[in-house]
Each structure stands twice: as C-alpha cells, then as structure tokens.
C-alpha positions, 0 to 999 in steps of 0.5 A, spaced: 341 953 366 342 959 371 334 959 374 336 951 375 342 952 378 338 956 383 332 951 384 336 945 386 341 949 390 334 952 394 331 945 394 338 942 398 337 948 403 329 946 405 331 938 405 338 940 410 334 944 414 327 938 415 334 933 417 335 938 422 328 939 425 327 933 425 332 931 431 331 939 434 327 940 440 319 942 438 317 948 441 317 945 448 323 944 448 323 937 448 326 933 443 322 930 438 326 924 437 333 920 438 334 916 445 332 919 451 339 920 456 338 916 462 337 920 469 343 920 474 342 916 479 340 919 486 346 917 490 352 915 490 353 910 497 359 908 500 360 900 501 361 902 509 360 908 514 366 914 514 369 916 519 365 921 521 359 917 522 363 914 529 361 907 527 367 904 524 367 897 525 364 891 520 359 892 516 354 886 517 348 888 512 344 895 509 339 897 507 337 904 502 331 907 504 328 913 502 329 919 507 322 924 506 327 930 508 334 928 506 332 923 500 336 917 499 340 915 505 344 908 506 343 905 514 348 900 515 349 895 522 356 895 524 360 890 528 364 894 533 370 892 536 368 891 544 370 896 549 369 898 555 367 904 554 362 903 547 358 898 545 359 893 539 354 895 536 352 900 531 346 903 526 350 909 522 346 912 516 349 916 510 346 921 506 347 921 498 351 927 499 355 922 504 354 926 509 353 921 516 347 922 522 347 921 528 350 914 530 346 908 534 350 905 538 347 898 541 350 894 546 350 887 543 353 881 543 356 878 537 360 872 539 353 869 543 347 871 540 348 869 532 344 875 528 344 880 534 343 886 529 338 885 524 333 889 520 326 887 520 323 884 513 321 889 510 326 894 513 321 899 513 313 901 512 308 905 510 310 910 517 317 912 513 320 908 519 326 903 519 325 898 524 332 895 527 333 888 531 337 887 537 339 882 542 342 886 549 344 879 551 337 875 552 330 877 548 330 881 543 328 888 542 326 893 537 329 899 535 325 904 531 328 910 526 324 915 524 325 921 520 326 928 521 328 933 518 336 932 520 336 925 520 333 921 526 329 922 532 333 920 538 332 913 541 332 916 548 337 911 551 341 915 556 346 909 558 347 902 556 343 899 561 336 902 558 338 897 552 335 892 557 329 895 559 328 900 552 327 908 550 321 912 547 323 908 540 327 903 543 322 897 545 326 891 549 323 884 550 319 886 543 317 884 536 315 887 530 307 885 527 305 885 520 305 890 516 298 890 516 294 892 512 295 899 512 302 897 510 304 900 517 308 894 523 305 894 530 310 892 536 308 887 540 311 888 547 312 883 553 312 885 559 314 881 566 310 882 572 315 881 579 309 878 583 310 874 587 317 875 584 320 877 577 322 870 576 315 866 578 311 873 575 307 872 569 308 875 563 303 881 559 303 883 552 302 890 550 301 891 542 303 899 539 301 902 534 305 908 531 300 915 531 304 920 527 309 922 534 309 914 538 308 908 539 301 907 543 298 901 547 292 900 543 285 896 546 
C-alpha cells in the first residue's frame, strides 16, 4: 500500500508539472500557447494642437502620418481667429510623445474661399513628404512638409507676402500631379508672363519633381 501510495503521489507530480509547461515559455522564451497580448498603440494624439504648438484656433481636418525620425506625428490645419499680426491659417504637427514642431502659418482666407486648407489625397507619397493645399485669396498652391530629423524643413517664407509668389517648399498658383507610378507626386507649377503686361501676358507651366533635397523643373 505504501509503494502505491508513493506511485500515485509521483504520477500526480509529473501530470501537474506537464500542465505547467504547457502554458510556459519553450526555451525561446516565447510561449508555446495561450492569446497572444495585444501590442500597445504607438501614439496617443490629442483631438487638437496644444498650446505650445502656437496653432491654437479650429481645428478642420488631420492627418496621421509616419515621420521617418520621430515615428507617428499627427498634423493638424487649424483655423485661427484673424489678426494683424498673424495669418488665419495654421498647419501644426504632434509627435506621439505630444511634443509639438514648428508651426506653419499660412495666410488664407476662410470666409471667401470654401476649403482654403486642405490636404492633398493622399496626404503623403512614396518621398515621406506631406502636401498641403492653400489659397492666399486667389489660386491655389502647394505647401510641401518634409521630414528631418526634428520635424520639418522650413518653408522659406520670410513675410506674408511670399504666401503669394511661394518658398523653397512652398509653390503659389500650383497643383499636385499623381502619384505616379513611383508613388511619388509632381507639382505642376503656372507661371504668368508680364509681356506686354502681367495682365495680358501669357501663362507657362513648369512640372517639379522631388530629387531627395528640392523640387526641380524637369524636361
């Protein structure tokens, strides 16, 4: 009786210890079965720019994108209260570390034109950049974001009146082409002769193409 005690009690042991493995990790370390947990999301963004962005105002549409260096970021256009000393409009970006870039600001105006900031669709291509619509007041242009390692490059306005003939990302009187089939957009560019005048003078277009730094005439 005693040797059988000893038996069953030995069984039991081997039976409990098989359960456990079962459910352990094999020797990977990972386990061998049971729901796998589900990841953490990679940002937690907030329905409108901080404070610290220096967009505070309406928020009218965002977009989440992948930055290359700073992960997710979400960028938001924001319609500002109009003053004379800022522009109404705004393109503010977030980190998912809810740390805010440099701000945008765009000169546009809501009452007249109906979607004077928009994004482009879709909002970014295969170049990582993020294309921006606006309308200073007469013809649409394009506003480019691209990546670096802080944030964005900068536009290269230096007063509200370059809103109107543009910057080193930043094209007035210009549209998006594509994606083609690289996945990446073109900007077709007008650009208005003054001969015999800038009223009767005709109009040129110049197609861009991104080349890793700038947006170049091509052909």
């Amino acid at each position: 009786m005693a040797r059988t005690a000893l038996l069953m009690s030995a069984l039991a042991a081997v039976f409990v210890a098989g359960c456990a493995d079962a459910d352990g990790p094999d020797r990977s370390g990972s386990a061998r079965s049971g729901p796998t947990p589900s990841a953490r999301p990679d940002a937690s963004f907030p329905p409108s720019p901080p404070p610290a962005s220096g967009c505070v105002g309406k928020p009218r549409d965002h977009r989440d994108i992948h930055h290359p260096d700073l992960g997710p970021v979400r960028v938001f256009l924001v319609q500002r209260t109009p003053s004379v000393s800022r522009p109404a409009g705004c393109v503010a970006a977030v980190t998912g570390s809810g740390r805010a870039l440099d701000p945008v600001e765009v000169d546009v105006d809501w009452n007249i034109m109906k979607d004077p900031l928009r994004f482009a669709a879709p909002a970014t291509d295969s170049t990582k950049n993020t294309f921006v619509i606006y309308n200073p007041g007469r013809y649409d242009g394009v506003l480019v974001l691209v990546p670096t390692a802080d944030g964005f490059a900068d536009i290269g306005w230096r007063s509200a009146d370059d809103h109107y003939s543009g910057g080193r990302l930043a094209f007035y009187f210009a549209r998006t082409a594509g994606p083609g089939k690289d996945g990446a957009y073109a900007i077709v560019q007008s650009i208005k002769g003054c001969d015999p005048s800038c009223a009767e003078g005709a109009t040129a277009k110049v197609t861009l193409r991104w080349d890793g730094h700038d947006y170049l005439p091509t052909g």
